[in-house]
BANUZA-97822 format. One record per residue (C-alpha): residue number from 1; residue in one letter; x negated, y, z. Coordinates in nm, 4 decimals, m for minus. Last residue first. Example, Ala and Ser with C-alpha at 12.3 -4.5 7.8 and 13.67 -1.06 7.14 Angstrom:
// BANUZA-97822
> 2,s,m1.3670,m0.1060,0.7140
> 1,a,m1.2300,m0.4500,0.7800
END
This chain:
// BANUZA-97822
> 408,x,m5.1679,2.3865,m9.0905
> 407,x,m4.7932,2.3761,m9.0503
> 406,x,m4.7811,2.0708,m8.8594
> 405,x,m5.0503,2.2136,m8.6136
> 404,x,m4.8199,2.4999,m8.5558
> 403,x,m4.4850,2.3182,m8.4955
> 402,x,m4.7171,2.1012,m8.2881
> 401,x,m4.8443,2.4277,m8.0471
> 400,x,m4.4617,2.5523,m8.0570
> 399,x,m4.3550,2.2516,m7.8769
> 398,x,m4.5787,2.2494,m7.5952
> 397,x,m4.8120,1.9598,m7.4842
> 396,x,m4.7016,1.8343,m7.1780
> 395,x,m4.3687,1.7256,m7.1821
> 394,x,m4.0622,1.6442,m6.9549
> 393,x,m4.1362,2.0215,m6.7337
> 392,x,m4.4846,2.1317,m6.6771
> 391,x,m4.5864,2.0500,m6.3445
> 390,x,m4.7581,2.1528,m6.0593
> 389,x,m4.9053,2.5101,m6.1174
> 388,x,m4.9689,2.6982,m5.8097
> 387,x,m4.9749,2.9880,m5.6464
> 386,x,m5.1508,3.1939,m5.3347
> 385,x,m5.1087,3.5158,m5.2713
> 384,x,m5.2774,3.7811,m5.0167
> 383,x,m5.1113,4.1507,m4.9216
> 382,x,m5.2854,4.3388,m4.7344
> 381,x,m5.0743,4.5938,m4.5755
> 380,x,m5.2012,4.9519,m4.4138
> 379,x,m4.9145,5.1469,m4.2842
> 378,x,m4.8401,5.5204,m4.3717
> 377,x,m4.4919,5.5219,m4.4376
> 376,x,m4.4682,5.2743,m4.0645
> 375,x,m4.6243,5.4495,m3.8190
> 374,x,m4.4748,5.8079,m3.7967
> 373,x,m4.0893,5.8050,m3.9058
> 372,x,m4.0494,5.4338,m3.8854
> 371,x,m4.2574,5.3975,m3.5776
> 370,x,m4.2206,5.7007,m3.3909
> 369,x,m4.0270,5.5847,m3.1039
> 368,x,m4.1505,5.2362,m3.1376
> 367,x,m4.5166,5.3116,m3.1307
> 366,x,m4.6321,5.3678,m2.7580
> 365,x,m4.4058,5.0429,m2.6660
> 364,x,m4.5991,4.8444,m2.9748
> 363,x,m4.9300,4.8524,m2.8225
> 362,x,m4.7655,4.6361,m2.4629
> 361,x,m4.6247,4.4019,m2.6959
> 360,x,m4.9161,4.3056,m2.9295
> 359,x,m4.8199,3.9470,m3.0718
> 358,x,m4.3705,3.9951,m3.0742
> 357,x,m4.3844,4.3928,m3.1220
> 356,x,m4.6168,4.3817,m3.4167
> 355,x,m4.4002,4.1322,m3.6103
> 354,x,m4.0971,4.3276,m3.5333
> 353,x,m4.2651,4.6321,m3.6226
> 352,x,m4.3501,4.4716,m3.9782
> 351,x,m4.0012,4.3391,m4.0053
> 350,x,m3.9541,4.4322,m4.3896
> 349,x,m3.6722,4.6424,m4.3648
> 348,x,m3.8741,4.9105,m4.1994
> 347,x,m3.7656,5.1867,m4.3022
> 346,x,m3.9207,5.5403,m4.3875
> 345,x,m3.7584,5.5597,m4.7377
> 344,x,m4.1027,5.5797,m4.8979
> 343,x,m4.2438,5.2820,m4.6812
> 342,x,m3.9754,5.0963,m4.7842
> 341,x,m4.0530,5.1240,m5.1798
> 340,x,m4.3972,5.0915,m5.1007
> 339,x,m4.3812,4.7799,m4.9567
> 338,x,m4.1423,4.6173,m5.2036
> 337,x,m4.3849,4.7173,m5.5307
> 336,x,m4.6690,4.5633,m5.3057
> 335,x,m4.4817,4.2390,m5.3178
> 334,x,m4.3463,4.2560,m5.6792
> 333,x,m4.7702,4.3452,m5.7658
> 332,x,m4.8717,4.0507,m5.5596
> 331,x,m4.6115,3.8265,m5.7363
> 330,x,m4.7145,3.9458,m6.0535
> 329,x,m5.0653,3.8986,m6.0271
> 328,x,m5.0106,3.5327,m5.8832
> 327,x,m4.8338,3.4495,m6.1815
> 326,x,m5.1474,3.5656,m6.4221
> 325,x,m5.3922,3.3695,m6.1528
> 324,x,m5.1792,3.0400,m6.2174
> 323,x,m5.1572,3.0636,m6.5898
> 322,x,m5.5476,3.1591,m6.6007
> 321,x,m5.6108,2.8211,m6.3587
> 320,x,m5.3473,2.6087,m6.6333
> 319,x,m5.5699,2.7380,m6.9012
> 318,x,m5.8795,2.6103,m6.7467
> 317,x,m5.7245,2.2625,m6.7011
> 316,x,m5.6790,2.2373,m7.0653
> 315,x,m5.3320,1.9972,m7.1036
> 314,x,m5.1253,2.2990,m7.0592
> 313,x,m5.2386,2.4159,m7.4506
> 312,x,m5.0391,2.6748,m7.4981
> 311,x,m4.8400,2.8147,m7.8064
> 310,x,m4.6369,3.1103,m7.7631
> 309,x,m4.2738,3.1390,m7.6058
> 308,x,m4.3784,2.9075,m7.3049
> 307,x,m4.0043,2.8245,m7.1062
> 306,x,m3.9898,2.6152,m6.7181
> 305,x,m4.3675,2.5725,m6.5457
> 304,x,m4.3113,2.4744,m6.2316
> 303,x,m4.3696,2.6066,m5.9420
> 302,x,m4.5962,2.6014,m5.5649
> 301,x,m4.6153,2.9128,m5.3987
> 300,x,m4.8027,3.0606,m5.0844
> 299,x,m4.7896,3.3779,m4.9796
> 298,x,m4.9583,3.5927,m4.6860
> 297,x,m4.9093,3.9532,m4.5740
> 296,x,m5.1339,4.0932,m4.3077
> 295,x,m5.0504,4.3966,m4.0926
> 294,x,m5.2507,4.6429,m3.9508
> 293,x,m5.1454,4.8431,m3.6505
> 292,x,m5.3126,5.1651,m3.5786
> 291,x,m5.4653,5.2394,m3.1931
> 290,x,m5.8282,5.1399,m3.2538
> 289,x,m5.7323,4.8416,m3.4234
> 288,x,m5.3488,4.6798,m3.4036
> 287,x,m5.3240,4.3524,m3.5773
> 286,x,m5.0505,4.1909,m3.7363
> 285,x,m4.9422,3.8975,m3.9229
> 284,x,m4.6712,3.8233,m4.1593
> 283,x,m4.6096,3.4456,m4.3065
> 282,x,m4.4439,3.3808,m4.6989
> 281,x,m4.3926,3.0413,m4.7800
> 280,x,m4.2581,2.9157,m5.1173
> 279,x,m4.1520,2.5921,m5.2483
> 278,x,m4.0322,2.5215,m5.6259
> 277,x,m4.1019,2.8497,m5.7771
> 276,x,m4.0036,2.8456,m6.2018
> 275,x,m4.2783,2.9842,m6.3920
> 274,x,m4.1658,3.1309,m6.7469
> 273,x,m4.4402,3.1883,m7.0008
> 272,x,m4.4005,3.4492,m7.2824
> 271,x,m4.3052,3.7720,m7.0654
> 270,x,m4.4607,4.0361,m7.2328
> 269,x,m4.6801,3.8528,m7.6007
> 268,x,m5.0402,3.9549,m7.6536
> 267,x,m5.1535,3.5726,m7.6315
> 266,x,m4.9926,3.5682,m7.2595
> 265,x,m4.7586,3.7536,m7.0480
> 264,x,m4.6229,3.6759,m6.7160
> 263,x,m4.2480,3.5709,m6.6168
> 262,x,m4.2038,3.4614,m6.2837
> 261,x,m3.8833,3.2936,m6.2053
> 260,x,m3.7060,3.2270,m5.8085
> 259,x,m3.5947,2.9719,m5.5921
> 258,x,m3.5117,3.0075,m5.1916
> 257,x,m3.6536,3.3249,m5.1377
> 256,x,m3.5911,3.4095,m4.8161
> 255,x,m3.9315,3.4557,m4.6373
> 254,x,m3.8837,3.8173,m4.5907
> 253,x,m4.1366,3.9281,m4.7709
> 252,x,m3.9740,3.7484,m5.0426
> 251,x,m3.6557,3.8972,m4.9584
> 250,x,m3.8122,4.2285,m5.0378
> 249,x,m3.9953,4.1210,m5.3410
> 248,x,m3.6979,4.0526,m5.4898
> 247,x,m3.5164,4.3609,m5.4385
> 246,x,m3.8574,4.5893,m5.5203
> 245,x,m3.8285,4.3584,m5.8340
> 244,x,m3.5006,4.3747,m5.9743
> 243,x,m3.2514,4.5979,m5.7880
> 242,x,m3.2898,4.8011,m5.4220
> 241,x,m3.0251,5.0433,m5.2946
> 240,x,m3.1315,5.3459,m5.0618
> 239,x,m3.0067,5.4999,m4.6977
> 238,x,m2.6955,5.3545,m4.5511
> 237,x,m2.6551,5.3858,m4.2302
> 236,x,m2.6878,5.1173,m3.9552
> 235,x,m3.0084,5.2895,m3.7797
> 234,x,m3.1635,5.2724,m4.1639
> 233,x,m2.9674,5.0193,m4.3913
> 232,x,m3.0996,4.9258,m4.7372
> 231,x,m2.8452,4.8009,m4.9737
> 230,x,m2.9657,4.4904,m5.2239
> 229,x,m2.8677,4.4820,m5.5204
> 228,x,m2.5043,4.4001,m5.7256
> 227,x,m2.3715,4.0776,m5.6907
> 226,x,m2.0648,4.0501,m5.9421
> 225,x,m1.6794,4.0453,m5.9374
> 224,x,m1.4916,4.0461,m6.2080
> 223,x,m1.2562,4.2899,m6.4574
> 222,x,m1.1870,4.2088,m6.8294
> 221,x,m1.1749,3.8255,m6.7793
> 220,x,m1.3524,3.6190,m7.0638
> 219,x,m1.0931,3.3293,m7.1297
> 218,x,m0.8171,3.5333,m7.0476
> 217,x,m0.5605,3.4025,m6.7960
> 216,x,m0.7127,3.5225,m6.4942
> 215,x,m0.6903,3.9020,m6.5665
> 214,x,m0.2800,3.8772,m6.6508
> 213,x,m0.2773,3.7986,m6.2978
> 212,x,m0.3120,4.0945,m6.1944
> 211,x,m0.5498,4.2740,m5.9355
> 210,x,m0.8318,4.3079,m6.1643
> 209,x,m0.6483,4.5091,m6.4200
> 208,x,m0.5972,4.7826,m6.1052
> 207,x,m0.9457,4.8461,m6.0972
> 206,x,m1.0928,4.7952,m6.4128
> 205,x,m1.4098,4.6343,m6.5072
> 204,x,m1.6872,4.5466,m6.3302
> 203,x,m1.6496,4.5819,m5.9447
> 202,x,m1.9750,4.5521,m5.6859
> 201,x,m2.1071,4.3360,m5.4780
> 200,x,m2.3918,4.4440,m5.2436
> 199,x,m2.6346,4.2565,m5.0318
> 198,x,m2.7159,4.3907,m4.6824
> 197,x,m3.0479,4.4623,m4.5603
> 196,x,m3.1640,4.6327,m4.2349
> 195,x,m3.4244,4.8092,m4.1120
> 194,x,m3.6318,4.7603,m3.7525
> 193,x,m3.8020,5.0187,m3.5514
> 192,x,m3.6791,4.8027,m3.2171
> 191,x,m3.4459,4.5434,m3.2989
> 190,x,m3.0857,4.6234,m3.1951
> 189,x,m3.0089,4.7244,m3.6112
> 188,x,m3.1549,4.3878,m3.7164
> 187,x,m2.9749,4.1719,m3.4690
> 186,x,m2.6709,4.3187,m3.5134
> 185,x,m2.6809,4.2781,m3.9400
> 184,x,m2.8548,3.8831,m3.8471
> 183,x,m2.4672,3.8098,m3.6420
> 182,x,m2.2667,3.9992,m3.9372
> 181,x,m2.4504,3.7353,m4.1696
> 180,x,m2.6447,3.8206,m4.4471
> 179,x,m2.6387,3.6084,m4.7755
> 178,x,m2.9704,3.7363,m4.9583
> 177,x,m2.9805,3.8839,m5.3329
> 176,x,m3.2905,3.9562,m5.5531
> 175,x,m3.3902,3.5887,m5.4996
> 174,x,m3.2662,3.4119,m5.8386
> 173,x,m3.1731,3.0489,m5.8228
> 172,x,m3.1171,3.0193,m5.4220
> 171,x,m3.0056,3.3364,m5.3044
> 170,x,m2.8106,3.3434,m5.6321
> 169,x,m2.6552,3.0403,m5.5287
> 168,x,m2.5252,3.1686,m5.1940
> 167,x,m2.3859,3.5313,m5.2751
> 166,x,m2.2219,3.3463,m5.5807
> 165,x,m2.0396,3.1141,m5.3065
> 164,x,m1.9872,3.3564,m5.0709
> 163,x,m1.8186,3.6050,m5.3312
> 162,x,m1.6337,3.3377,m5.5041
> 161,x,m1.5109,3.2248,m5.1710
> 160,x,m1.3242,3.5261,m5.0917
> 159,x,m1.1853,3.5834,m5.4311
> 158,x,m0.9697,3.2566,m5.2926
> 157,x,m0.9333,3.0998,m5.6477
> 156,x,m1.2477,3.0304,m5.7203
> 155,x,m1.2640,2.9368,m6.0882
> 154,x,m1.1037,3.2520,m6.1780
> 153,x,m1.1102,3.5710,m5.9611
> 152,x,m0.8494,3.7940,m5.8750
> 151,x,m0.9728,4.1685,m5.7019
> 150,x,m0.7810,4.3120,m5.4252
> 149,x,m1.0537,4.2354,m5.1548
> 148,x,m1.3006,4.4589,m5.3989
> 147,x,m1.0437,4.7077,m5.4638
> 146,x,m1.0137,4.7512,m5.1311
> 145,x,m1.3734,4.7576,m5.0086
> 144,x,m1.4079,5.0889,m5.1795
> 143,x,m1.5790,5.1237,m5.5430
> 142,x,m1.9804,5.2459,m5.6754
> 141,x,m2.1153,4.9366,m5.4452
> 140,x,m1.9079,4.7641,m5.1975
> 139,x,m2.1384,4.6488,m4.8928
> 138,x,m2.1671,4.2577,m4.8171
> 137,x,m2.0992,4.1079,m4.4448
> 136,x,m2.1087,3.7422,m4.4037
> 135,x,m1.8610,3.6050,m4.1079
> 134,x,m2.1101,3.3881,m3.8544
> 133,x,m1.9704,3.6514,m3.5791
> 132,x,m1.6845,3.4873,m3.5950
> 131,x,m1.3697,3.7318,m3.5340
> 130,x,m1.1319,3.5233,m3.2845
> 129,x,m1.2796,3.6741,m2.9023
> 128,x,m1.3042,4.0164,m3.0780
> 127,x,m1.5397,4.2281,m2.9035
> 126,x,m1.8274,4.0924,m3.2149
> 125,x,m1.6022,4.2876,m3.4608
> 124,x,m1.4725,4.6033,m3.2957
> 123,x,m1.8738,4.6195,m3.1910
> 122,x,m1.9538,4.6296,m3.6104
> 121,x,m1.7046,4.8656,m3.6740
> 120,x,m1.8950,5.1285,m3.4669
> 119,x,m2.1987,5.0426,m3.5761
> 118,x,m2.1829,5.0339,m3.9473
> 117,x,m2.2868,5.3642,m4.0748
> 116,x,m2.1109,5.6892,m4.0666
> 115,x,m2.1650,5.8478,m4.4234
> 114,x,m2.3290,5.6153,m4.6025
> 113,x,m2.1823,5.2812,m4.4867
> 112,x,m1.8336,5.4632,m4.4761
> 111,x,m1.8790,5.5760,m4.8376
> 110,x,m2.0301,5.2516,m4.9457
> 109,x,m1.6969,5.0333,m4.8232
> 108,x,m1.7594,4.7517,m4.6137
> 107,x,m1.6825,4.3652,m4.7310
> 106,x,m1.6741,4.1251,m4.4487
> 105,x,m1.6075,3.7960,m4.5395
> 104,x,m1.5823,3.4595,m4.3638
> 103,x,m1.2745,3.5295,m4.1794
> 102,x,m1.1539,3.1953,m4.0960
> 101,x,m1.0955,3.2653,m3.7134
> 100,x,m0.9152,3.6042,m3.7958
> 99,x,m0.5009,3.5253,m3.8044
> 98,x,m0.2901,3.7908,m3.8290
> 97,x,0.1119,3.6357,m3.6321
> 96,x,0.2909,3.5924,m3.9124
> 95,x,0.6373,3.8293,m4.0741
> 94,x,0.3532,4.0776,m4.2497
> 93,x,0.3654,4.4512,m4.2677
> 92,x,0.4598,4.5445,m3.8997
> 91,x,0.1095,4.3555,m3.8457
> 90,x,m0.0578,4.6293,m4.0254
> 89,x,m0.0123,4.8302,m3.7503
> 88,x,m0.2181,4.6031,m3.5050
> 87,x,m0.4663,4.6000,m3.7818
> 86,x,m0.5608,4.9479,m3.7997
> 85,x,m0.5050,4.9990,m3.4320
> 84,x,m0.7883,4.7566,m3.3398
> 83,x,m1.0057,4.9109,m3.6357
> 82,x,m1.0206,5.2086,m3.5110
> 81,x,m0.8258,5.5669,m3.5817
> 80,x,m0.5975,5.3626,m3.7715
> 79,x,m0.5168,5.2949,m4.1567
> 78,x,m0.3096,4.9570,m4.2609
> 77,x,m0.3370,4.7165,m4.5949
> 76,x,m0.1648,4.3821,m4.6484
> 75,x,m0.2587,4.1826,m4.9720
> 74,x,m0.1369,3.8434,m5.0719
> 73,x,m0.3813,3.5760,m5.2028
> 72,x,m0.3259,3.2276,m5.4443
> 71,x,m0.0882,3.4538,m5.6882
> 70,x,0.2260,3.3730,m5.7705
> 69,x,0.3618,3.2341,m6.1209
> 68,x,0.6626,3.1794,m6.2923
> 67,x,0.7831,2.9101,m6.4105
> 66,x,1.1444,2.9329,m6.2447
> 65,x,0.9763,2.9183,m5.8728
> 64,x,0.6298,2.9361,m5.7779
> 63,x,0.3247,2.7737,m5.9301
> 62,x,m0.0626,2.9183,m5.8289
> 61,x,m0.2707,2.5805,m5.8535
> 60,x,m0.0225,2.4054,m5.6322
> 59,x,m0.3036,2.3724,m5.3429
> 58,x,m0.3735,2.7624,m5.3561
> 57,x,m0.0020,2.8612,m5.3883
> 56,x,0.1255,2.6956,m5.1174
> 55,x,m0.1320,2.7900,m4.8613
> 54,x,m0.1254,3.1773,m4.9877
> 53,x,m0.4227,3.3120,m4.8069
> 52,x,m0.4707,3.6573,m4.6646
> 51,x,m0.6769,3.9131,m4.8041
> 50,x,m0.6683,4.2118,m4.5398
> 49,x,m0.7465,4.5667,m4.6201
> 48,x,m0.8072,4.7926,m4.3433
> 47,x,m0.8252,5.1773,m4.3495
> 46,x,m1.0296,5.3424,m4.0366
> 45,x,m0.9348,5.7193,m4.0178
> 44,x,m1.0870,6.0111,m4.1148
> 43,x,m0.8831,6.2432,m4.2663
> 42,x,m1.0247,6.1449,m4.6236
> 41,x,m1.0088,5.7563,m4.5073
> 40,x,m1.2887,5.5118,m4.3676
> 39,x,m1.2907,5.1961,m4.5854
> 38,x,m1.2886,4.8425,m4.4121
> 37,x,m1.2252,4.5528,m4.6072
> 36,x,m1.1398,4.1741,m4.4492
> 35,x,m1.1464,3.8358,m4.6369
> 34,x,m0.9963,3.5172,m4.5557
> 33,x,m0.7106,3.5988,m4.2949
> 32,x,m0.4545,3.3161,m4.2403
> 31,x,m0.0950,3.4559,m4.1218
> 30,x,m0.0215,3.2196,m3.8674
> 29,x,0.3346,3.1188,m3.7389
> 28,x,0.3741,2.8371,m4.0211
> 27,x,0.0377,2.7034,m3.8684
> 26,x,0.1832,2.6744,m3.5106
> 25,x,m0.0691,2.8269,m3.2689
> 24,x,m0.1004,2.5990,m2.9502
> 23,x,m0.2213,2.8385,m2.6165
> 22,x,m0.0494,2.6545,m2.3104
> 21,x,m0.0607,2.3023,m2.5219
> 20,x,m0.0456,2.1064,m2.1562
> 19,x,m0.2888,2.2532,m1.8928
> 18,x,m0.3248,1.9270,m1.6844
> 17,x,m0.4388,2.0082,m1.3575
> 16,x,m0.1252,1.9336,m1.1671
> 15,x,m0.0972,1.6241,m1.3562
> 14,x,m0.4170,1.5559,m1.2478
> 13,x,m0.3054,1.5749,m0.8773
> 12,x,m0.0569,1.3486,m0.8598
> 11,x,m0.2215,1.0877,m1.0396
> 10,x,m0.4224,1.0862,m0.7706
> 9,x,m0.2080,1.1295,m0.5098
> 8,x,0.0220,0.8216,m0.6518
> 7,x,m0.3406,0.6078,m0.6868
> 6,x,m0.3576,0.7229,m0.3285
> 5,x,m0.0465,0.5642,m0.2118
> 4,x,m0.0898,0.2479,m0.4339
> 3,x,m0.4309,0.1874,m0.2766
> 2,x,m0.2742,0.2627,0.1032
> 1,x,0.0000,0.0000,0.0000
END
């Protein structure tokens, strides 16, 4: 009996613990939230578009009723003096409760980047017990954030996802763009003298052609989407944009290049051999000597050898030692481009203070006031390379050398 009576405590008391479904969320109750854009308004005030998925329409490839067709995202817009009231009035828009957990976009607008920076919208963000701080966060370049969360996109049909998703393989294929998350964007403007980057996506076509459907139903859409530079961020403002090579040489300081292509010149010909990185490893140093930090750049890169224009004969190991001195050139020239380019603007994007800050602490606290205004624009950098040559595609001998010794 006195087993029984304590088993009936027991039990007793874990139902008493037991907190049932006290917070459930019913899906048909949930307005799901894919993409977010924040503008700032002529008077002022936060504007806030939300994408918000269509369920229905995404797995039923965009049917409705009749034959006719509805679109896989619905758009619900509200202004506020913050973003807390912006989107607590747009909920007298929508008949669901606004949903934020599968946010995974960010897009800002470039006149409230330039103007007032990202700081205060970035603490509404991370305050938010729903908002993941993983989200990525891309600036709109020559439009507002609207029009870029308004836009339809083929193939992806959450415009949300095609903006990841190209953000992600041109990261890896290309290296003038890098996926930033809103959680790297804080950590960047907290660090001591450090920039930030932020990739950028801008709107080709037409504005209001992109929002229709009309726009998905042509083989070649008049209005897309497209990754657009890199935009540099000084104390969360905006400050410059970066394309081509000061872009990529950026993220290469960076160590973010995933995959890249090095074009050099050879036989009199620009651009007549393509090298295609494989694995790449760029390290930072620093130093500080009588007072001045000194930092050390250091890359190492192994590629292939993807498109020769002229003939070359690969199979000479002397030529492949000229191929791989020509690429290295060019990466030390993309690297020095990147340096200068941030030096001029007085930020350091590249994490040089960062670098000196984590090996010479106690030097760095008499630099960090004055670092990107003093220090950094007039920072010495070596910059050392090292690359490769490790294969050369299916064949060896190039085509264009036997079209020529056929022809002799």
């Amino acid at each position: 009996m006195k087993r029984k009576g304590v088993f009936l405590l027991l039990m007793i008391a874990m139902t008493l613990l037991l907190t049932s479904c006290w917070s459930k969320k019913e899906l048909t109750d949930l307005a799901i939230v894919s993409a977010m854009g924040i503008d700032k308004t002529k008077d002022g005030r936060f504007h806030l578009t939300l994408q918000i998925i269509n369920p229905g329409n995404v797995a039923g490839g965009m049917q409705g009723g009749g034959g006719s067709q509805s679109p896989p995202i619905t758009i619900y817009s509200a202004s506020g003096d913050n973003i807390v009231e912006a989107s607590r009035r747009a909920s007298g828009r929508i008949s669901r409760r606004l949903y934020y957990a599968h946010t995974n976009l960010v897009v800002v607008g470039e006149r409230l980047a330039k103007k007032e920076g990202l700081n205060t919208l970035i603490d509404a963000l991370d305050r938010d017990p729903e908002f993941r701080n993983t989200s990525t966060l891309v600036i709109a370049k020559n439009s507002t954030a609207a029009d870029l969360v308004k836009t339809l996109t083929p193939v992806d049909k959450i415009p949300a996802n095609k903006v990841l998703k190209t953000l992600e393989f041109t990261e890896r294929k290309w290296g003038e763009n890098v996926k930033t998350s809103l959680q790297e964007v804080m950590k960047s403007i907290e660090s001591p003298g450090r920039g930030t980057v932020v990739s950028g996506f801008r709107l080709v076509g037409n504005a209001q052609q992109a929002q229709k459907l009309d726009n998905l139903q042509e083989s070649a859409p008049a209005a897309t989407l497209r990754a657009s530079g890199i935009a540099v961020l000084k104390q969360g403002k905006l400050v410059d944009w970066l394309y081509g090579k000061p872009a990529r040489g950026t993220v290469w300081i960076l160590d973010k290049i995933q995959g890249t292509d090095i074009n050099i010149g050879w036989g009199g010909k620009k651009e007549a051999i393509a090298y295609q990185t494989v694995r790449q490893k760029t390290s930072v140093s620093a130093q500080v000597k009588n007072g001045k930090p000194h930092i050390s750049v250091h890359t190492r890169v192994e590629g292939d050898i993807g498109d020769m224009e002229v003939p070359v004969d690969i199979t000479n190991p002397k030529v492949i030692t000229k191929i791989e001195k020509s690429v290295r050139k060019e990466i030390k020239k993309e690297l020095r481009v990147a340096i200068e380019r941030a030096q001029k603007n007085k930020t350091d994007i590249l994490g040089f203070g960062e670098v000196v800050h984590r090996t010479r602490p106690n030097q760095f606290k008499k630099l960090k006031t004055e670092w990107n205004d003093a220090y950094f624009p007039k920072l010495d950098v070596d910059i050392a390379v090292e690359a490769y040559v490790r294969r050369a595609g299916l064949r060896n001998k190039s085509f264009l050398s036997g079209v020529k010794e056929n022809q002799k």
